[in-house]
KELUM-165427 format. One record per atom (N, C-alpha, C): x, y, z; residue in three letters. Coordinates in steps of 0.2 Angstrom, whole numbers, plus 5000, padded with zeros to 4 digits. Example, Ala and Ser with C-alpha at 12.3 -4.5 7.8 and 13.67 -1.06 7.14 Angstrom:
! KELUM-165427
506649725039ALA506249785039ALA506649845039ALA506449895035SER506849955036SER506450005039SER
***
This chain:
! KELUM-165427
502548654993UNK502448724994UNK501648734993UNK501348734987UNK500648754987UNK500348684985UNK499548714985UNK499348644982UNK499448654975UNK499648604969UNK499748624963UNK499248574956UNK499148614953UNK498848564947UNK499648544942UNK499448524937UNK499848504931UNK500048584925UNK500248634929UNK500248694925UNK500848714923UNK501248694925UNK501948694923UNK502248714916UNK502348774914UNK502448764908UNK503148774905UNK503048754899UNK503848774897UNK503848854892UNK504248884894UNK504248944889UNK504848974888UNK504849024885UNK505549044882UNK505449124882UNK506349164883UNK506449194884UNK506849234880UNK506749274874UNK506949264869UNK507149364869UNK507849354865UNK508549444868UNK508549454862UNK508349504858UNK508349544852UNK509149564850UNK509249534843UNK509949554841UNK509949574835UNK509449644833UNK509249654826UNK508949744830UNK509349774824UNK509149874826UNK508449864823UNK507949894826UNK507549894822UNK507449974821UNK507249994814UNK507150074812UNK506450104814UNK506050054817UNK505450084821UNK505250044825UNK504750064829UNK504650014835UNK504349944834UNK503749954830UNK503449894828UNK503849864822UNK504749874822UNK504849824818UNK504849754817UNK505049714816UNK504849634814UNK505449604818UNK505249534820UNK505749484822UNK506549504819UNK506849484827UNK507749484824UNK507849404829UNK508549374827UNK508549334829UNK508949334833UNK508649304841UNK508649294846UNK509149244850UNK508949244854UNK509349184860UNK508749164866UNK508449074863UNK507949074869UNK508049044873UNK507649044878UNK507949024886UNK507248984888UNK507248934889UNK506548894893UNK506648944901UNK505948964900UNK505848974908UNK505048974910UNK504948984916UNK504448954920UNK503649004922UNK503348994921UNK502849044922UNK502449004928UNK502349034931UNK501749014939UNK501248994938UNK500748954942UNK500248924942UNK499548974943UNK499048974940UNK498349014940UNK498248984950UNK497749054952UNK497249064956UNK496949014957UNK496848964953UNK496348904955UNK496648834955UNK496148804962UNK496448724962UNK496348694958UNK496848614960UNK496748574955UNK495948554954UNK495448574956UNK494748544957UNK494248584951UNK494648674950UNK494248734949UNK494048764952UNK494048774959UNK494048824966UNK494248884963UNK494148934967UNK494649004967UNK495148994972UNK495648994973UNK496248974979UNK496249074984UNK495849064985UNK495949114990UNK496249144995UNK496449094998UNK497149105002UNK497649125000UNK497949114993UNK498449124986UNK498349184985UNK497749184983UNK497549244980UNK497449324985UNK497449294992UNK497449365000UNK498449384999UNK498649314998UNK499549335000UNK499649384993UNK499549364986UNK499649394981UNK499349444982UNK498949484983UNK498549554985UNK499049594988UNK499249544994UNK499349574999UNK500249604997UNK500549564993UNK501049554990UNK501149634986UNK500549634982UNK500549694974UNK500349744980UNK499849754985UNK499949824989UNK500749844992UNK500949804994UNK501549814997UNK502249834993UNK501949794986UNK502549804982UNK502549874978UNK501849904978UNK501949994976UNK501950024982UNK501950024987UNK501750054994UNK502450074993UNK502950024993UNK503650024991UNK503950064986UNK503550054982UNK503950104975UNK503650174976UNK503150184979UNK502750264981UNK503250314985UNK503650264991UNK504050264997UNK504550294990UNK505050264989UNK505550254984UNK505550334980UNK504950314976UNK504750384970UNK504950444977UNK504550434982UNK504650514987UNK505150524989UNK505650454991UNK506350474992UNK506950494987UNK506750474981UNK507150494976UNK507050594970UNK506450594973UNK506050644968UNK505650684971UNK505650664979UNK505150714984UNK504450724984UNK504150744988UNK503450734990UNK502850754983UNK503250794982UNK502850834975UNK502750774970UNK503350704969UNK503250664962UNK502850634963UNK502450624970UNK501950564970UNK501150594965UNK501050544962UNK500450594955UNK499950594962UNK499550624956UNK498750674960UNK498450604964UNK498150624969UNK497750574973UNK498150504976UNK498550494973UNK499250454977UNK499550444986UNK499550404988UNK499750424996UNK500150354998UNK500550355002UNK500950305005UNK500350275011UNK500150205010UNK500050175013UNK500150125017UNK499850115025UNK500250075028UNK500449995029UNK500849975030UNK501049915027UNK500449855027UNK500249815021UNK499849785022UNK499849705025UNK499849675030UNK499949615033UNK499349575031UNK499449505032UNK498849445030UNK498849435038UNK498249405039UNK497949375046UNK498449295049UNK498649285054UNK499049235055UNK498649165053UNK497849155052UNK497649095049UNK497949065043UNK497649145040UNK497849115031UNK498649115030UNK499149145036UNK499649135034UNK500049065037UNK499849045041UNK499848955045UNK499448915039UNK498948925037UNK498948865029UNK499248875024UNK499548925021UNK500048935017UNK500748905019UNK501048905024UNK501448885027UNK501348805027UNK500848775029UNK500848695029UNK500748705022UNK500248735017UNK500548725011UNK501148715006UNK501448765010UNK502248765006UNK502648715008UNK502548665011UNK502848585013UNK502748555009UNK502348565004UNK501948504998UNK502548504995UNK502748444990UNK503148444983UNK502848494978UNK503148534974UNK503048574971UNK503148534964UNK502348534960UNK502448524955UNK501948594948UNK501948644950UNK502148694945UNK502248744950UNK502048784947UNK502448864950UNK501748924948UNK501948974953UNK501349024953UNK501449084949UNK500749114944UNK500549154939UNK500749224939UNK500949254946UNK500949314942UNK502049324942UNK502049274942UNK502849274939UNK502949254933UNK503649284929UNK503749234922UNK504649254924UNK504749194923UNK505449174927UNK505849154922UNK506449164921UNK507049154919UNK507749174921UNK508249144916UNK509049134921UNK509149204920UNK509749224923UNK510049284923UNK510849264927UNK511449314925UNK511949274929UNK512449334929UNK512549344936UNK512949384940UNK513749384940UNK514049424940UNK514649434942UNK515449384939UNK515849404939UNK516549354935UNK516849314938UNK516849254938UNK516549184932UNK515749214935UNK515449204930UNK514649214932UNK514349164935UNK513949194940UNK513649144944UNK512749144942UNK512449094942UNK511749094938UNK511149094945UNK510649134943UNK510049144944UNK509349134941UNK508749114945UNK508349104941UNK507849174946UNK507549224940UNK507349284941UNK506549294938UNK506149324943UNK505649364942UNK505849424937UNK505549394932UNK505549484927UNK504949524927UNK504949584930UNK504549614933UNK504349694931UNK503949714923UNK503849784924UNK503649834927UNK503149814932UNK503149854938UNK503549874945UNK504149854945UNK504749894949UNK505349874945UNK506049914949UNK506449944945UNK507049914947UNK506949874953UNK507949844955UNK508049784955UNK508349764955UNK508649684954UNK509149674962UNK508649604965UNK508949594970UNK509149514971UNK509449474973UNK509449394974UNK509749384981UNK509849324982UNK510149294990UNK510849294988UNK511049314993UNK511849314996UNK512149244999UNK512549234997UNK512849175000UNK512749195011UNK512849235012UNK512649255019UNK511949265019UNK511549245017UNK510849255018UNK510649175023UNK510049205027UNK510049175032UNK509449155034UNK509049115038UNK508549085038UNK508249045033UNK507649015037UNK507448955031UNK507048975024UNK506749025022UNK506749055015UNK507449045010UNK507949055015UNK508349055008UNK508648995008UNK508348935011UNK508548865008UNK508148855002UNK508848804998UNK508648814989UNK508548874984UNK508848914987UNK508948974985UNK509548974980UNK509748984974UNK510549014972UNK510649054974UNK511449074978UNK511649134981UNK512249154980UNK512149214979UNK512949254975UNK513449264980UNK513949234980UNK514449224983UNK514849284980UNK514849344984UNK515249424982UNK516049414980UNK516249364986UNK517149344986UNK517249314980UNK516649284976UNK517149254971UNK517049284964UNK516549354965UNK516649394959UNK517049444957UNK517449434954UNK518049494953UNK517949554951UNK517149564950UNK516949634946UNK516449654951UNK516549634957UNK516149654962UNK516449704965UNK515849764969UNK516049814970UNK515549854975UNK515649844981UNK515249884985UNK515249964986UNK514449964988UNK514250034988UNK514050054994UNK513750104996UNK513550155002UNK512850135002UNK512450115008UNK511650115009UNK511550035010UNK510950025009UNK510749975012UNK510049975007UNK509849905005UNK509249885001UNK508749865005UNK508349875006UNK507649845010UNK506949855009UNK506449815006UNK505849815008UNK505349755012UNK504749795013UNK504549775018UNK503849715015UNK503849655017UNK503349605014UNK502649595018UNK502249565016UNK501649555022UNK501449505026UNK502049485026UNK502149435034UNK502649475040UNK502749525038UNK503049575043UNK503849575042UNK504049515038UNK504749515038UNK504949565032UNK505749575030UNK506049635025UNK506349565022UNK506549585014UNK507049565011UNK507549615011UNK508249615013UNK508449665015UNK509449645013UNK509949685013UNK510749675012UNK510849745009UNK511649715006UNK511949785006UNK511849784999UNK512149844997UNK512249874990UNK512749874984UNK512849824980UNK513649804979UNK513249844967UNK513849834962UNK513649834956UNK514149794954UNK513949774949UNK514249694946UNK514049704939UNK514149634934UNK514249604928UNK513549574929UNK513149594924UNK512149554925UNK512449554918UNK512149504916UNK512149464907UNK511349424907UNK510849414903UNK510349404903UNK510549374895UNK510549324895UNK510449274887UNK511049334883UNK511749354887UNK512149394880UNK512049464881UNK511549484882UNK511349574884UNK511649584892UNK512249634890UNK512749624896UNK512649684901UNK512449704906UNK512349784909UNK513349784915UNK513549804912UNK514349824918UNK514049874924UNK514449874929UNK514249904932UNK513349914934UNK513149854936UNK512449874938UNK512349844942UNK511849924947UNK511749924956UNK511249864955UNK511249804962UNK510949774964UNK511049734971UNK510649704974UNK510749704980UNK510849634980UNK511349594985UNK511349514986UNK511149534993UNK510549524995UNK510049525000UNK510449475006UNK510349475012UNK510749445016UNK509949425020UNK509449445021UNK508849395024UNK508149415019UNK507949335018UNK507549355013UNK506749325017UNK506049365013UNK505449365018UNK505249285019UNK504949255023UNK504449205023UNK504149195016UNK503849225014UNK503349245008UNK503649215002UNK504349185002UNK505049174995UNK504849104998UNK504949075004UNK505048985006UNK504848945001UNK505048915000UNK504748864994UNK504948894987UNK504748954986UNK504749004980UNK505248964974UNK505348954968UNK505848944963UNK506248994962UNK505949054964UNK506249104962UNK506649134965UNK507349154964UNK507949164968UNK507749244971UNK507749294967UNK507349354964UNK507049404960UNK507249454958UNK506849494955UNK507349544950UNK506949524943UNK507349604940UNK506849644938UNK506949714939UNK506249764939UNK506549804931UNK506049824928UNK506049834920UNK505749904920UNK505449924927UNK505250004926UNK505750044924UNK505550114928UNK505950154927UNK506350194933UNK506950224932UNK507350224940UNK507050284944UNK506250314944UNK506250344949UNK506050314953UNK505850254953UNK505450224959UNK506350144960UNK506750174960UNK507150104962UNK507350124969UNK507150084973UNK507550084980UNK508150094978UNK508650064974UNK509150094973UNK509450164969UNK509050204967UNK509050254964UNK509750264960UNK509450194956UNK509950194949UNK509550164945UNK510050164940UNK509650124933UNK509350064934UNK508950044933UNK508949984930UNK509149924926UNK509149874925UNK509449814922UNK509549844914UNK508849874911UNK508849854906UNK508949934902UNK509049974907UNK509250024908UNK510050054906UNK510349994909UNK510950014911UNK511249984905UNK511049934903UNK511249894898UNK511049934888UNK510549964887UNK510549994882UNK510850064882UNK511150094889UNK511650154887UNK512450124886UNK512550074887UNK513050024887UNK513250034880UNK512650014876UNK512749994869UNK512449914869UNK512349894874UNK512249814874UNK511649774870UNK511049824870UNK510549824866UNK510349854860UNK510049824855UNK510049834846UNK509449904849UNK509049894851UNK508449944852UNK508349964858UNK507950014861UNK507850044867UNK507150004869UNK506849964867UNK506449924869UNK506149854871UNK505649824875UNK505649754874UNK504949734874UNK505049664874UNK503949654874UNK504049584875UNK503349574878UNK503049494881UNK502649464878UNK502949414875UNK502249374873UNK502149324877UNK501349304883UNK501149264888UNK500749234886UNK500849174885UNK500249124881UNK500549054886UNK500149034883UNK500148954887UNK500648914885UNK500948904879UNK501548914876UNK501948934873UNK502648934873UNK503048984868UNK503149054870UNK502849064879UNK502949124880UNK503649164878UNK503849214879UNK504549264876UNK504649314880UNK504949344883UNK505249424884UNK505849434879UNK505649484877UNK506249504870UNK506549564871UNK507049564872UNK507449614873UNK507849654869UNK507549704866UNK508049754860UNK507649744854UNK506849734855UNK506649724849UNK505749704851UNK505649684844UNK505049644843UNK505049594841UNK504449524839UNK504749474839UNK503949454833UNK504149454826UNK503649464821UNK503149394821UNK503749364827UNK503349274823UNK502649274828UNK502649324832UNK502349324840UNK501649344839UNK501549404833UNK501049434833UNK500749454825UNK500249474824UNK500049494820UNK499849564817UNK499849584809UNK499849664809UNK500249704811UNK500049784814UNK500349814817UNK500349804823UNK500749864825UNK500649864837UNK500549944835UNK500049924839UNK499450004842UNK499950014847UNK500250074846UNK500650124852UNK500250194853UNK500350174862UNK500050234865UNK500450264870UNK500550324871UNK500950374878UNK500850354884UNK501450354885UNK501350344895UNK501550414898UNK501250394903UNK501950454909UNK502250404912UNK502850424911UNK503250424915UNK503350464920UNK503150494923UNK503250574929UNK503450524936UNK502850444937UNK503050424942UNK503350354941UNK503750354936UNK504150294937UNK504050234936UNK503250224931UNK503050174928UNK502950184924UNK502450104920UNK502450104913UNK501750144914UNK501350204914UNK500650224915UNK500550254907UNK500050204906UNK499350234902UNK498950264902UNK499050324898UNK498450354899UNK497850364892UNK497250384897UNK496750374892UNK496250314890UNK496250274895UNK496150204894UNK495350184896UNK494850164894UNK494350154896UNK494250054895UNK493750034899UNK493549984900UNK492749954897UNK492549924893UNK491849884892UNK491649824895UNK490949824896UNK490649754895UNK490149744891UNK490349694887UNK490049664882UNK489849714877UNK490349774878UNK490149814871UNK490149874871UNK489849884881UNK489549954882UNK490149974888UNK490350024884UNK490950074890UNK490550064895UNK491150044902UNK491050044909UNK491150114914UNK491950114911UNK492350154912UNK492750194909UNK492950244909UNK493450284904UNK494050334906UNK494350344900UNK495050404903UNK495050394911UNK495550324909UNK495850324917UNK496650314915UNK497050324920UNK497750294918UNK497850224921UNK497950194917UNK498350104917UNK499050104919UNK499350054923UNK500050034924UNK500049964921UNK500349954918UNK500649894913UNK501049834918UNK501149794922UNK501049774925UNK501649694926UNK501849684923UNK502049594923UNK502049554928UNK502049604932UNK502149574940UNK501749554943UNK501149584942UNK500449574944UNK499949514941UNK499549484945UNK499349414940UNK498649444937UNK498449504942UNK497449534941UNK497649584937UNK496649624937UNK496949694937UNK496649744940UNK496749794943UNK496549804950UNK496349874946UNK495749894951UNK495549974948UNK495049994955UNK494950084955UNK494850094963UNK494250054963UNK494050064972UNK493450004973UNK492950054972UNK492850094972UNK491950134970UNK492050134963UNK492750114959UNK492550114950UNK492350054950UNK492749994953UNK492649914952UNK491649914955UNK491649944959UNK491049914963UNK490449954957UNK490350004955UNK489950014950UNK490049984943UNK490649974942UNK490749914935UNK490649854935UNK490549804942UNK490149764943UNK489549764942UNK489049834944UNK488449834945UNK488149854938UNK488349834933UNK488249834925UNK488049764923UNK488349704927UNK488549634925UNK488049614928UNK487449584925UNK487049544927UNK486849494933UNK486949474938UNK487349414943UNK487949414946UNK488049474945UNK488649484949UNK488849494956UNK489149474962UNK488949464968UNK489649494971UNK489449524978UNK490249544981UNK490549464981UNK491249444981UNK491549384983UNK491849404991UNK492249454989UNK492249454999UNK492249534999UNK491949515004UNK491549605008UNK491949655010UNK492449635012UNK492849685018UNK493349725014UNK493249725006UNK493949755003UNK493849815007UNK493249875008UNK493049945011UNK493549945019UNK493649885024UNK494049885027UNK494949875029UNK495049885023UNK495749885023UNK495949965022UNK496849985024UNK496950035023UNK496850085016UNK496350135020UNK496550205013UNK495950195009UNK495450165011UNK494650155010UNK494050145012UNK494250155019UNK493750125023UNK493150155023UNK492950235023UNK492550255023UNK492250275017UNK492350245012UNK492150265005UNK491650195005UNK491650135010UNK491250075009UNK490950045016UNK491050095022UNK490850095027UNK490250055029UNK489850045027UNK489050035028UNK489049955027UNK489549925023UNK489649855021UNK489949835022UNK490349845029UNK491049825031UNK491149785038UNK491049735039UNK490949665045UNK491549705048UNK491649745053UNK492049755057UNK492349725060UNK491949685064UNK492149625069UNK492449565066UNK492349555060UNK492949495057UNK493649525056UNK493849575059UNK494449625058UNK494849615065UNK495649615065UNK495849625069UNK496449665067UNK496649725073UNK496949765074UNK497649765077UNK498149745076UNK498849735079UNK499249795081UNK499049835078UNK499549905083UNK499149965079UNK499350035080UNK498950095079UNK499450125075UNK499450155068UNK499750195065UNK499550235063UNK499650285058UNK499250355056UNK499050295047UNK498450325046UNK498350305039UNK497850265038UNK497250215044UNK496850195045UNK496150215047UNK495650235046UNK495250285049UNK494550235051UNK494350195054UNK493850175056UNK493250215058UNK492550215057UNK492150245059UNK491950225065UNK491750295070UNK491650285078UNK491050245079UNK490750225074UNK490150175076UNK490450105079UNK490950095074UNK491250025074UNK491750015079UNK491750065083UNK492350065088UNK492249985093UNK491549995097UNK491349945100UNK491649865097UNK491549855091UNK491849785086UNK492549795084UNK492949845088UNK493549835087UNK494049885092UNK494549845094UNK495049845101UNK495149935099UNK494949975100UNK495350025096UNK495550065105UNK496150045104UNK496550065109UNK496750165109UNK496750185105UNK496750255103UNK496150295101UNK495850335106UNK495150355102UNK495050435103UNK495450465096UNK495550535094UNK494950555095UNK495050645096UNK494650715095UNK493950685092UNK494250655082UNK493650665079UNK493250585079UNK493250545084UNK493050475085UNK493250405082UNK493950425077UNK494150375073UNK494650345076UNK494750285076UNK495350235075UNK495650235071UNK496350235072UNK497050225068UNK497350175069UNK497250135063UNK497950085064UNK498150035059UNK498149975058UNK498449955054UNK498049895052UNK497749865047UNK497149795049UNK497549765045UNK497249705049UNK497649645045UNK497249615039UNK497549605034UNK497349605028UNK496749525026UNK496449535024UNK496149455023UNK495449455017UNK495349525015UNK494949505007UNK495149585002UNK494949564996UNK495249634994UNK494849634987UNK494149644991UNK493449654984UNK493449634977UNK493649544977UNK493449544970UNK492649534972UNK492549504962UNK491749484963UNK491849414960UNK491149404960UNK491049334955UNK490249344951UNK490249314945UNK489749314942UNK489349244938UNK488849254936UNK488849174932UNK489149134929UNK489449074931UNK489949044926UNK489749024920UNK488949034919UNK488849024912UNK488549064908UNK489049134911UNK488749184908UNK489249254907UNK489949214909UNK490349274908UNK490349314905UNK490349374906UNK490349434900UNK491049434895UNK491049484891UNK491449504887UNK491849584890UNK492449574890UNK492649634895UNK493249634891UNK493649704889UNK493849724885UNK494149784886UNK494649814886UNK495149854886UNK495449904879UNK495349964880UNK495450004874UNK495750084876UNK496250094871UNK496550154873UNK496350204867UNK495950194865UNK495550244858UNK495850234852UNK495850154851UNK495950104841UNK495550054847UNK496050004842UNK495349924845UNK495349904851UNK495049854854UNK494849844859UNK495149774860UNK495549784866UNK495849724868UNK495549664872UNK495049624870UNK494749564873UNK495149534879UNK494749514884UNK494949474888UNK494749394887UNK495049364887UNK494949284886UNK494549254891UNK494049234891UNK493749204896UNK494149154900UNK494549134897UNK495149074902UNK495449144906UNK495649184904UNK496149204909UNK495949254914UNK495249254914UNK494749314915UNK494449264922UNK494349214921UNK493849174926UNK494449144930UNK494549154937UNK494849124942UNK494749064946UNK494049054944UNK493848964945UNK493149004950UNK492848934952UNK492248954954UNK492248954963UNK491648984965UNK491749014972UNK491548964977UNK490948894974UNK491448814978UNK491148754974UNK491048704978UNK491148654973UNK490548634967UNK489948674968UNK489548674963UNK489648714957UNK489948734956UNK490148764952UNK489848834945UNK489348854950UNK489048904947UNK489148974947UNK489549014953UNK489749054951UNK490449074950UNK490749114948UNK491749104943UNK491749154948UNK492549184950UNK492749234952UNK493149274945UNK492949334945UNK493449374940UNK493849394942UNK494349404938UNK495149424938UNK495049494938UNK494649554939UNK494749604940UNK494249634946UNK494849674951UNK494649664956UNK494749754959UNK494349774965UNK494449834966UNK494849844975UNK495449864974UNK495849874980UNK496249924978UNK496249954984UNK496650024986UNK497450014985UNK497850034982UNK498450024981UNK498850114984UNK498450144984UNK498650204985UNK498950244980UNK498550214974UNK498950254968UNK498450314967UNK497850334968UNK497550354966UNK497050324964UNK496550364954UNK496350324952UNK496650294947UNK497250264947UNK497550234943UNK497350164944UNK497350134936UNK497250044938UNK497950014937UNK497949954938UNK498249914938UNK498049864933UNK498649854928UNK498249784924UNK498949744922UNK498749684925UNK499349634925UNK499249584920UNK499749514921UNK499649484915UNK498749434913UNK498349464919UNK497549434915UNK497349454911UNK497849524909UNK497449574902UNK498149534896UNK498749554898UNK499449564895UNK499349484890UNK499149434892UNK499149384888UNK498549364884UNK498249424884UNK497749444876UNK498149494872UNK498749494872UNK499049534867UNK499649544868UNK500049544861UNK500649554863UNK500949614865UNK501449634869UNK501549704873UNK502249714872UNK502249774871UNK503049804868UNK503049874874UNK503649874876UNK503749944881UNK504349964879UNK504150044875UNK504950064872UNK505050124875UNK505550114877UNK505850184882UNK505950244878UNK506350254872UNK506350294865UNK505850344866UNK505250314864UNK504750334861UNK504050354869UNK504450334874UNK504050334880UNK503150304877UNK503050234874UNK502250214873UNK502450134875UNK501850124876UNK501650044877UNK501250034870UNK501549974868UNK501049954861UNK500749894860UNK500249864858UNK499849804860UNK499849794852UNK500049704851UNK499649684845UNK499249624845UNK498849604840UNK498549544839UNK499049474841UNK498849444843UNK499349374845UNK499249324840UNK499949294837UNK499849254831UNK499549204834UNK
***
């Protein structure tokens, strides 16, 4: 599959079987499960992998584009929050998607970062799964014994005939990936058991074709840990469906991401994980994520940024924030340098970075509403439709998506606060390797691309594994503590 270093780790999975009488209450005992966390951004040499890193981008735009879709169909145009827009699908260029492809031929010896993977098992006698656990969306999907094409070899697949508690439903599950393919099947609800935490009855889809993007992949699917207004299924969620059950001690769960002895704990908190208390802050829920608000960002000490809303993230490896915030946030860091230019030309931002935007290393696949190029750059691109007010529509195909890089001997101190302490970023999990083989300057884990949320950020596990994180549905707060 990819190229791989030695990152393979072992980590566990650990399902809370203790009520706790508040949120930050202490370790209960568990059930742990070895499971797999993915490979860092960087080759085995110290490079930044950025071809890995175009597919991954291109994967977290399309994977909210989708829950945005979703929220509008469930909740209607009005749910989508302030500044928010459905943007058009994002695709990778066919270079970088033909070296990824001979990549995914390689023997696979670890697995990729922004997943943390464990078993899960479907339906009576239960059939076993190995799952993306995923707080930023809300359904749980895997392959079908009918699923077809070369992604879903090595795949486990849920054979619907041989489950007795299988029951199908009306509609159809489908999202769209950025190789142009859909993961896509019917709608059936079953028996899902995760380590003894049992949810009956819960919607999920045994997918019958699954995208290129999965080939190679360890991972069968996905279980989403948000909340049901953004489920293409427009139902509960797993963990949802399970604590109205009665199946769960607590209404909440938390991750601890470390290099070892990682955990998702489900029904509780995990005492041995952290230290002190856990600092709990307010989300909205209004659009069917974990959103923080109130959040500002430092470097080395000095606010960058402030009162922004955060989405909490597990899914996501970076942490993304709008590109006019990112691009003045950089501009505070001494040596800080664009890593690639064209983020301003992708969809739903072009014109806000227009003047630095290599047109002509872009191409143009078909016309759709959502794209607006400026009439200068028509000449350096095929723009087959040329509206009233002189702009191009259409769709680009995806190929950088504005990080930066700065001196590898001189990383800052960058920090996350939601008004108590300030949550450190680790300089390991912060540097993505250097930008070539002299090794001078590092690319950073936070990057600025358009998701179409607005100005909301995105922060995944480069922040999540400087802290342990607790998301309790009860109390509607995300709470961070000190990692023991």
């Amino acid at each position: 599959m990819f190229n791989k270093s030695a990152l393979l780790l072992a980590v566990t999975l650990a399902l809370s079987a203790f009520a706790a009488p508040a949120p930050e209450a202490a370790a209960s005992e568990g059930v742990a499960i070895p499971i797999s966390r993915r490979s860092a951004l960087t080759t085995a040499d110290g490079l930044f992998d950025h071809d890995k890193a175009i597919l991954r981008n291109a994967a977290t735009r399309n994977k909210h584009r989708q829950n945005l879709i979703n929220l509008q169909k469930n909740k209607g145009a009005d749910a989508l929050p302030q500044g928010a827009r459905i943007l058009p699908l994002t695709t990778v260029s066919a270079d970088v998607q033909s070296r990824m492809e001979k990549r995914q031929a390689e023997k696979l010896t670890d697995e990729e970062d922004s997943e943390w993977l464990g078993p899960i098992s479907v339906g009576t006698p239960a059939q076993s799964f190995t799952i993306d656990f995923d707080t930023g969306s809300s359904d749980l999907w895997l392959p079908s014994s009918s699923c077809s094409g070369s992604a879903c070899n090595g795949k486990h697949k849920f054979t619907i005939s041989a489950s007795s508690t299988a029951v199908k439903k009306s509609g159809t599950f489908t999202i769209e990936y950025q190789d142009e393919s859909t993961v896509s099947g019917p709608i059936y609800t079953d028996t899902v058991t995760v380590a003894g935490v049992t949810a009956k009855t819960q919607y999920f889809s045994p997918v019958t074709s699954l995208s290129s993007s999965f080939a190679g992949d360890p991972t069968d699917g996905i279980l989403g840990l948000a909340f049901p207004a953004i489920s293409n299924l427009n139902a509960n969620p797993f963990f949802v469906t399970a604590n109205n059950q009665g199946s769960t001690k607590a209404n909440l769960f938390s991750f601890y991401l470390a290099s070892s002895g990682s955990e998702l704990y489900l029904g509780g908190t995990d005492s041995s994980k952290f230290t002190g208390s856990i600092e709990y802050h307010p989300i909205d829920t209004s659009a069917g994520y974990w959103t923080t608000t109130g959040a500002s960002v430092s470097i080395n000490g000095a606010t960058a940024s402030s009162n922004f809303d955060a989405i909490i993230d597990s899914g996501t490896t970076l942490v993304y924030g709008p590109p006019s915030v990112i691009k003045t946030f950089y501009s505070k860091i001494s040596g800080s340098k664009v890593y690639d230019s064209s983020e301003g030309a992708t969809a739903g931002n072009l014109l806000d970075t227009e003047s630095s935007v290599p047109y002509g290393a872009l191409t143009v696949p078909s016309w759709v509403a959502g794209l607006r190029v400026p009439a200068r750059a028509r000449t350096e691109l095929p723009c087959g439709n040329r509206p009233p007010q002189g702009y191009c529509e259409g769709t680009v195909r995806h190929r950088t998506f504005g990080l930066y890089s700065v001196p590898c001997k001189s990383i800052p101190t960058i920090a996350f606060s939601w008004g108590g302490k300030s949550w450190s970023m680790d300089p390991d999990f912060l540097n993505l390797g250097t930008t070539t083989s002299a090794g001078t300057d590092c690319v950073l884990a936070i990057g600025g691309t358009d998701l179409g949320l607005g100005n909301t950020w995105l922060v995944g596990d480069a922040f999540m594994r400087n802290a342990y994180t607790v998301f309790d549905f009860d109390n509607e707060s995300v709470g961070f503590a000190t990692l023991a």
